[in-house]
C-alpha positions in Angstrom: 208.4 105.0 44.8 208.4 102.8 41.8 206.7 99.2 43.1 206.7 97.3 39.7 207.6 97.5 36.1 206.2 95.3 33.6 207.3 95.0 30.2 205.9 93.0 27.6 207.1 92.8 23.4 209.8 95.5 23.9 212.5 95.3 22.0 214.4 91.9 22.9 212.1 91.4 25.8 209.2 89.2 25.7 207.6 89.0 29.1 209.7 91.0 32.3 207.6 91.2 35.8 210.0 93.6 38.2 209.2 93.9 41.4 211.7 97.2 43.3 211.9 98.0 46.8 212.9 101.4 48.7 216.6 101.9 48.8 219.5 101.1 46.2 218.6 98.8 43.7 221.9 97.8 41.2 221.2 96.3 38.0 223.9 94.5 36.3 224.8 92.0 33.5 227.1 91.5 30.5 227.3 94.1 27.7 224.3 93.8 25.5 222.4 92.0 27.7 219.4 94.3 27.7 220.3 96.7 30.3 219.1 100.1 28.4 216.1 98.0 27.1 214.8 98.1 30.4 215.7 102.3 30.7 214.0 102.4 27.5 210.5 101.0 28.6 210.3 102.7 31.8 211.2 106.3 29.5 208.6 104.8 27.3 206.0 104.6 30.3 207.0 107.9 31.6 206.2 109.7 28.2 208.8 109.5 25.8 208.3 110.1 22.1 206.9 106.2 20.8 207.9 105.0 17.0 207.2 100.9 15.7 210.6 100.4 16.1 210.0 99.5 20.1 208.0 96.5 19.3 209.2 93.0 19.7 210.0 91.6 16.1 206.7 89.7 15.4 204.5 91.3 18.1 201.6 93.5 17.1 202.6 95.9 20.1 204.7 96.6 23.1 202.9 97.3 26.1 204.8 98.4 29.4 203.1 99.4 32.7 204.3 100.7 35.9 203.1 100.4 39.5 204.1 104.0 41.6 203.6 103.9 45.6 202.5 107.9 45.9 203.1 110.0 49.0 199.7 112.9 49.6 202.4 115.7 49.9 203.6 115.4 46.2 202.9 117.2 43.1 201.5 113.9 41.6 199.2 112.6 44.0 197.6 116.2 43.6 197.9 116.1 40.2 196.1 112.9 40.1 193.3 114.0 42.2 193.1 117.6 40.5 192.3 114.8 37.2 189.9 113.0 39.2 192.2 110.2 38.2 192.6 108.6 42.3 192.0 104.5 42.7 189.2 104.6 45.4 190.0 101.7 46.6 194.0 102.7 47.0 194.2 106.2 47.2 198.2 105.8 47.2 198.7 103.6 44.4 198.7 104.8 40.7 199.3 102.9 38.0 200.5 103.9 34.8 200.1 102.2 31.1 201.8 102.9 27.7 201.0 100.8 24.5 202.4 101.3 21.3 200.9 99.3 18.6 202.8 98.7 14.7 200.2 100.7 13.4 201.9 103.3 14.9 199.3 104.6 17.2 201.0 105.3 20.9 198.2 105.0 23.5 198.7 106.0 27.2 196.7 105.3 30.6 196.5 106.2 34.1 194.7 104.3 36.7 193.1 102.2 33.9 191.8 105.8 32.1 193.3 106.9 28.8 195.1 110.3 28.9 197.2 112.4 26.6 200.7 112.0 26.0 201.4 115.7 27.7 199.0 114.8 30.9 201.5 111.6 31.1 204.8 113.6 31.0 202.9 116.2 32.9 202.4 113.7 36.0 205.2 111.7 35.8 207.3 114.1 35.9 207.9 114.5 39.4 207.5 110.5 40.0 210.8 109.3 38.0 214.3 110.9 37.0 216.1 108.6 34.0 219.6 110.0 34.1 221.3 108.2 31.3 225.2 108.9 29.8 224.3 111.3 28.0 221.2 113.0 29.5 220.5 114.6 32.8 216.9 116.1 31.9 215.6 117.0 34.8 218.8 118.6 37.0 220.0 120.7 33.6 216.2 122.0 33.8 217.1 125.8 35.3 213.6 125.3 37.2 214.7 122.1 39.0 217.8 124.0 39.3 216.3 126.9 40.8 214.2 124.6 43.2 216.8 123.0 44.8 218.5 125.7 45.5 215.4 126.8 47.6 214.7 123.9 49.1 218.9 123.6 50.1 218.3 127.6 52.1 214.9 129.2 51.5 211.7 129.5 54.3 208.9 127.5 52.6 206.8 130.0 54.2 208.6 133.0 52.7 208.5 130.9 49.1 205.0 130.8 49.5 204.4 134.6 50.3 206.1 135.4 47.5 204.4 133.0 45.0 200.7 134.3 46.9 201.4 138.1 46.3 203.1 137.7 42.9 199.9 136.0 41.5 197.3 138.8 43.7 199.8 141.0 41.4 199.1 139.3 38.0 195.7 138.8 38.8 194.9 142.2 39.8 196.6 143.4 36.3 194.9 141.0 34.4 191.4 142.1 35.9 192.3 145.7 35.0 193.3 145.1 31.8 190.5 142.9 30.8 188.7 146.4 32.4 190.4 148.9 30.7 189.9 147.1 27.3 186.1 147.3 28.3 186.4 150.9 29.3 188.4 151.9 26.1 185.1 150.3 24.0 182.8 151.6 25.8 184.1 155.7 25.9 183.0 156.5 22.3 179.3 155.6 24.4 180.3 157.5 27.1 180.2 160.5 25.1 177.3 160.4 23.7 175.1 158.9 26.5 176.6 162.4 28.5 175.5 164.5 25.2 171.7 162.7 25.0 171.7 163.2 28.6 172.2 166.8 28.5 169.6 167.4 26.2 167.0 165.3 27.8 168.0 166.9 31.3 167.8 170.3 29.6 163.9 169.3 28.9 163.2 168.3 32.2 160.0 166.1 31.4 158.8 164.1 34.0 156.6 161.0 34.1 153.2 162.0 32.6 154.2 165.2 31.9 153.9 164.9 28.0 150.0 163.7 28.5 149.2 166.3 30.3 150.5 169.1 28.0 148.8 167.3 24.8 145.5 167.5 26.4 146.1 171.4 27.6 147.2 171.9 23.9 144.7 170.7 22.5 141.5 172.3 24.5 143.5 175.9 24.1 144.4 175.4 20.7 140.4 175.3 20.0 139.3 177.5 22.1 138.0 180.1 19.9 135.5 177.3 18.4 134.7 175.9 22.0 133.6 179.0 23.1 131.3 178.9 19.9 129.6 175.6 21.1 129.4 176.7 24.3 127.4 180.2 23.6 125.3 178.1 21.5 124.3 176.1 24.1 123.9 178.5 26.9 121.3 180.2 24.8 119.5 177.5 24.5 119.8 176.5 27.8 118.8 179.6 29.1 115.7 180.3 27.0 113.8 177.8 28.9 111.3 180.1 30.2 108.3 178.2 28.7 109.3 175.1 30.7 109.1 178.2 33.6 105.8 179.1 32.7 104.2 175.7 32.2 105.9 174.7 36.3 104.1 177.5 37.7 100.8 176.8 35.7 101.2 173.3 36.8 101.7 174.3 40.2 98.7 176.4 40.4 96.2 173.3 39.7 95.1 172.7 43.4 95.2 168.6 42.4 97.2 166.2 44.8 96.2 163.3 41.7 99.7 161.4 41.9 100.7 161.6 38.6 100.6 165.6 38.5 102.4 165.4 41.4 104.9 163.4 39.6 105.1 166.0 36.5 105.5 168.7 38.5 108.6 167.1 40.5 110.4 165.9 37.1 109.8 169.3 35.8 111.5 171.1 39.1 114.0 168.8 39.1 115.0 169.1 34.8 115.3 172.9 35.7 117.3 172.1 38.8 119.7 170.1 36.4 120.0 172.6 33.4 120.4 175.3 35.9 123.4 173.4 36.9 124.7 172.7 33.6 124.8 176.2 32.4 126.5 177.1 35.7 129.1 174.4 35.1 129.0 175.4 31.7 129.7 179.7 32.0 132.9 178.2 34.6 134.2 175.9 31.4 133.6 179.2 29.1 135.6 181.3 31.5 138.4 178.6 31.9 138.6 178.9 27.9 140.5 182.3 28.0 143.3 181.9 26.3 146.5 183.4 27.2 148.4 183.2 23.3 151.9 183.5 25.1 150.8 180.9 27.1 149.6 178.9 24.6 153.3 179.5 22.5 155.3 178.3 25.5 153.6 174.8 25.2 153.2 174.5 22.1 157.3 175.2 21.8 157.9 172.3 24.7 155.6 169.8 23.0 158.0 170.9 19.5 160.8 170.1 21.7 159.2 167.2 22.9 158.4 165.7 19.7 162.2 166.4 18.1 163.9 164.6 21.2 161.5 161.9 20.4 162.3 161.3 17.0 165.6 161.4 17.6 165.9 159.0 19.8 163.5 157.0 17.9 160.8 156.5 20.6 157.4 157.8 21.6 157.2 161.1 23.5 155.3 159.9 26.2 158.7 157.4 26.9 161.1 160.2 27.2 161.1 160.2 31.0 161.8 156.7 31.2 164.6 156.6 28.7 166.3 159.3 30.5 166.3 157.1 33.3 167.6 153.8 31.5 170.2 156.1 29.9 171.7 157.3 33.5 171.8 154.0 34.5 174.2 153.1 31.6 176.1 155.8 32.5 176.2 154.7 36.1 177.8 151.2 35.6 180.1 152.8 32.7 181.1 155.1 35.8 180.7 152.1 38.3 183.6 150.3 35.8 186.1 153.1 36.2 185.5 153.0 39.6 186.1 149.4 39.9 189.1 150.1 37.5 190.8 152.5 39.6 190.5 149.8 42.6 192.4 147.2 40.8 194.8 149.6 39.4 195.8 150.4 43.4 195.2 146.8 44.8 197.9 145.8 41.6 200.3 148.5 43.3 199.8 147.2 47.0 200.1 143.7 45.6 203.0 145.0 43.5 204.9 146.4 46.2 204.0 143.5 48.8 206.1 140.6 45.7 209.0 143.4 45.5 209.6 143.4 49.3 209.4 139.4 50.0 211.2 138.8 46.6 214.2 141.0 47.6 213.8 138.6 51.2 213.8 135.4 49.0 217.1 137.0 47.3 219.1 137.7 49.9 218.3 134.0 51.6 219.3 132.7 48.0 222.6 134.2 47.8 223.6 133.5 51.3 222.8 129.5 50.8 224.2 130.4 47.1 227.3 129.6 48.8 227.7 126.6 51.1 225.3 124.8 48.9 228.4 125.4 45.7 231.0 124.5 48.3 228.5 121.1 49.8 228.4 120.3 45.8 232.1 120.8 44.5 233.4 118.9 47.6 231.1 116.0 46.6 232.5 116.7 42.9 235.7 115.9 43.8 235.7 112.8 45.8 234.3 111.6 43.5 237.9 111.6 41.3 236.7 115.3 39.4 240.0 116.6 41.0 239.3 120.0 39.4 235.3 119.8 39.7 233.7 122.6 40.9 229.8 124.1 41.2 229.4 127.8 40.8 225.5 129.6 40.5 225.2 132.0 38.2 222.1 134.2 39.0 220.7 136.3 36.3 218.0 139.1 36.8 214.0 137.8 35.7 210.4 138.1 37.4 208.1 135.6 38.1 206.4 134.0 40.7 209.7 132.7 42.1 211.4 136.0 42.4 213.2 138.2 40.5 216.3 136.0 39.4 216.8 132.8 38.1 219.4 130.9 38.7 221.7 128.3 36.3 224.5 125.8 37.7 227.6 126.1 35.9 230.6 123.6 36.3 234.5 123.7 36.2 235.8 120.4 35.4 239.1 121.6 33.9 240.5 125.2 35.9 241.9 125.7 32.4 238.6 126.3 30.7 235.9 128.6 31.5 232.6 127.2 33.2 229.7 125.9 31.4 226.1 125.0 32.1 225.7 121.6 33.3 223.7 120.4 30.1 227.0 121.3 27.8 229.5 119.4 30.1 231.3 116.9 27.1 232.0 114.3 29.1 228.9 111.8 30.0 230.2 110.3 32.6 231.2 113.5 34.2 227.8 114.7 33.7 226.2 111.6 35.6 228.9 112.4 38.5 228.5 116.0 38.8 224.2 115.3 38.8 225.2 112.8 41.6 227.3 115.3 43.4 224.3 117.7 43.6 221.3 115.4 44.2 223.5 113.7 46.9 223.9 117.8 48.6 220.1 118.4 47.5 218.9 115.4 48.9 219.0 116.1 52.5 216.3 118.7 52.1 214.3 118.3 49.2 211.7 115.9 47.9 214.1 113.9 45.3 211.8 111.3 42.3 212.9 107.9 42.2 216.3 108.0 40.4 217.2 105.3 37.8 220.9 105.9 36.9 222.7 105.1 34.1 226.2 104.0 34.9 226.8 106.8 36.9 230.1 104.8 37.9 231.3 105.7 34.2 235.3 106.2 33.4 235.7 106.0 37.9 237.4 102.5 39.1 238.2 100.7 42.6 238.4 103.6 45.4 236.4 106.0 43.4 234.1 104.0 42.3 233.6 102.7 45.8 233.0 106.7 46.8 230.4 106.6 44.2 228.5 103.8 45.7 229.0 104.5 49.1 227.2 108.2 47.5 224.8 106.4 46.0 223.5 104.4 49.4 223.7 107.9 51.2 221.1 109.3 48.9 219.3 106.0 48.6 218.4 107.1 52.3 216.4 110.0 50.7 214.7 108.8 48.0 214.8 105.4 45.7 217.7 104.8 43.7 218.0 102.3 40.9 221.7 102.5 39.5 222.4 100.4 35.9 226.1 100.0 36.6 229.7 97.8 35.3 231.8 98.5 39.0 231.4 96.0 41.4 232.4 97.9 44.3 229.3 99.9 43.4 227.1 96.8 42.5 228.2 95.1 45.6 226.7 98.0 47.7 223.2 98.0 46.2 220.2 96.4 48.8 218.9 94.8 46.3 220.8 93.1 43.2 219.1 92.6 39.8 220.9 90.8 37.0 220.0 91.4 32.9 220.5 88.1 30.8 219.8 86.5 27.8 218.3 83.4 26.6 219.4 80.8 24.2 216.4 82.5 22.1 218.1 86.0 22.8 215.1 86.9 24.8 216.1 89.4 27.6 215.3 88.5 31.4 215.7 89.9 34.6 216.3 88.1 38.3 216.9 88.9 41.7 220.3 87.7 43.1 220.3 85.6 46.4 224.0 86.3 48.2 225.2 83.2 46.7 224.7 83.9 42.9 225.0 87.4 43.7 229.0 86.6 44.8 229.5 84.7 41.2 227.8 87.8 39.5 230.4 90.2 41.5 233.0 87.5 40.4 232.4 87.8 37.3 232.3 92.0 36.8 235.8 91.4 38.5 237.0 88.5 36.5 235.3 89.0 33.2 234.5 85.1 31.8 236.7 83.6 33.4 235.7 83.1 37.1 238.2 81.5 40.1 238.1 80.8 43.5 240.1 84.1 44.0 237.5 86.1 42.2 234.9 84.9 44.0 237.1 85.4 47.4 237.4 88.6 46.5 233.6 89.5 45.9 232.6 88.0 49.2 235.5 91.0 50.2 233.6 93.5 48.5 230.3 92.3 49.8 231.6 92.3 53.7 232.8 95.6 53.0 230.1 97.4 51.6 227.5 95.8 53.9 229.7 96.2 56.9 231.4 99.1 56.7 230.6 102.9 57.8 229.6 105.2 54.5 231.4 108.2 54.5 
């Protein structure tokens, strides 16, 4: 609900403070009084395009602001939150700013924090509906259109199915995509990790393996001159008979002097050792055999070895490990496709799961297709459209709403063919016909506050009672603010708000009280000229509207 609306340097207005109540508000007043002015700021503060022109002559800038009452379950009190935008200290209020200085500049401000001129329209739109002469935004909008409908004959719950599976659907396909794209790059490697693989797995080196062979390699590879040494050495080794003879000379000296003793134990011990050295040595001369096809086989692995190694452009002894990291690679390429082909079936089960409740939603749409058309032209036509009807003209799409959209096309003459309701000539019709359906719509959907425009336009004395008596009915819904010229519709407004002029040609706004509120109905009866009969006759109107039954 709009609370307050405060104006200041717009236009012909220097200072307005509007306070608005639930209900029907009627706002009237002579021609050129300032009645669009005020339309103007609250479009102004609901995030219409801004220009210099707006400001007050001799002001450096207009400012308008308006107070909104917010309910939990709308779009706009989660919108504000989703901003982190909420007054703490009143969760429920919100208070919106616009300022447009001569400079040009257009500044705009939620809950005291500046915002973008989009996140204003963004979340306001749901909060207000202007409908002026000539404009009915919101209701020619074929996604309002669309939602009304639903909300007139479709299960929330089936509406929200639908909308849950269609975006597991689009998620799933994006995920693929986003996959496949990855997959598609990553193929060319694919390839070629399967080609290195196949070569390093045709090798077959394992950890330590390449050490091992180097050292074999390189002991057979010299055996020839190794056996050399090792002849060499055995002959000297075993022409130790000397140190023989001079043991068993020592051995005969029948001495027990300690440091003989001594001598003759290192002696028998050296012996003891070379013994065992030339033992260990004939087992490293026989272990020097060489086998020369033996010695071709590794010396073809370690070739192999060595050509795998530059060409992958690392050391031999890191072959083993690279075949490793290389199969891992090729795991989480394969772990992709894997993940790949479960998206690809999850989009098909979420696929099939939006088909079957959007053909539900369907069928529920074109059933209340019907009475809704029927509920809307017989509104059309009381109110004096004699040849007014609504028809819904569904048209195949898909999207998270289902797979048609929907457009409301109107008959106002039967001898010319239907048209959409944003290319209906007439203005006044327009505002009507948007009446007629908001006044059907209303009864089950969530309606903004409406400000009106004359929606009384070209309609007179019985009709234009209807359309007041229409406008109280859906004032029971949702606030209604109606700028109108008909007294039989301003005398059935709650509240009564008059526009006037000053002697400065300032524009002001005031509450009626029943008594001024009689010579103001007087006076949209009389014109200037205001009798005792007039007024007679708006105390009538007043009885009436307040007393009687609305139909």
């Amino acid at each position: 609900m709009l609370k307050q609306l405060t104006v200041t340097d717009f236009a012909l207005v220097s200072f307005l403070d509007i306070d608005l109540t639930p209900g029907l508000t009627v706002i009237t007043g002579e021609s050129g009084a300032g009645k669009s002015i005020l339309l103007g700021a609250l479009g102004l503060v609901i995030g219409d395009r801004a220009n210099t022109e707006v400001i007050r002559p001799g002001a450096a800038r207009a400012d308008v602001s308006a107070e909104f009452e917010l309910e939990e379950a709308t779009d706009a009190f989660r919108c504000l939150t989703e901003l982190a935008l909420t007054d703490e200290d009143q969760p429920n209020r919100c208070l919106v700013r616009r300022v447009v200085s001569r400079d040009g500049r257009s500044r705009a401000f939620i809950n005291g924090t500046p915002v973008t001129r989009q996140v204003l329209r963004t979340f306001t739109e749901g909060l207000v509906d202007i409908h002026g002469q000539h404009e009915n935004q919101r209701l020619a909008n074929k996604d309002v259109q669309l939602a009304l409908l639903d909300d007139y004959g479709v299960k929330k719950s089936d509406l929200q199915s639908l909308r849950a599976s269609y975006r597991a659907w689009r998620d799933d396909l994006t995920a693929a995509e986003v996959l496949r794209e990855l997959l598609n790059s990553k193929e060319d490697r694919a390839a070629l990790l399967n080609y290195q693989l196949e070569e390093l797995s045709a090798l077959a080196l394992v950890e330590g393996e390449f050490e091992r062979m180097e050292k074999e390699h390189k002991r057979l590879s010299q055996a020839e001159d190794l056996r050399g040494t090792i002849a060499d050495s055995l002959t000297t080794l075993e022409g130790m008979d000397p140190l023989r003879r001079t043991l068993r000379a020592l051995e005969g000296i029948d001495d027990d002097q300690a440091q003989l003793i001594a001598a003759r134990e290192f002696l028998t011990s050296a012996l003891s050792l070379i013994d065992d050295a030339v033992r260990d040595m004939r087992g490293y001369d026989d272990s020097l055999e060489v086998d020369p096809e033996h010695l071709s086989t590794i010396d073809a692995r370690l070739t192999l070895v060595h050509d795998l190694s530059r060409k992958h452009q690392i050391m031999p002894a890191e072959l083993a490990s690279h075949y490793a990291r290389l199969q891992g690679e090729l795991d989480r390429i394969s772990t992709d496709r894997t993940a790949f082909d479960a998206l690809a079936e999850s989009a098909e089960r979420n696929e099939a799961a939006y088909r079957k409740r959007a053909k539900i939603v369907s069928r529920q749409r074109h059933d209340a297709a019907g009475s809704f058309s029927t509920a809307v032209s017989d509104c059309i036509k009381t109110l004096g459209i004699e040849g007014g009807e609504l028809s819904l003209n569904f048209s195949p799409t898909e999207s998270e709403r289902g797979l048609e959209a929907v457009e409301f096309h109107i008959v106002t003459n039967p001898n010319y063919p239907s048209a959409s309701l944003s290319r209906i000539a007439s203005g006044g019709e327009r505002a009507r016909i948007s009446l007629a359906i908001q006044v059907v719509a209303a009864e089950k959907t969530a309606l903004p506050s409406l400000v009106l425009d004359e929606a009384d336009v070209g309609v007179g004395g019985t009709a234009a009672d209807v359309v007041g008596r229409l406008l109280r009915t859906l004032a029971e819904h949702t606030q209604v603010i109606c700028v109108t010229h008909a007294p039989q519709v301003a005398a059935l407004g709650e509240r009564h708000l008059r526009v006037h002029k000053d002697a400065a040609q300032d524009t002001h706004i005031e509450p009626l009280a029943e008594d001024t509120r009689i010579d103001e109905l007087a006076r949209m009866l009389a014109g200037a000229d205001v009798t005792e009969q007039s007024r007679d006759y708006a105390r009538t109107l007043l009885q009436e509207a307040h007393g009687g039954a609305v139909h």
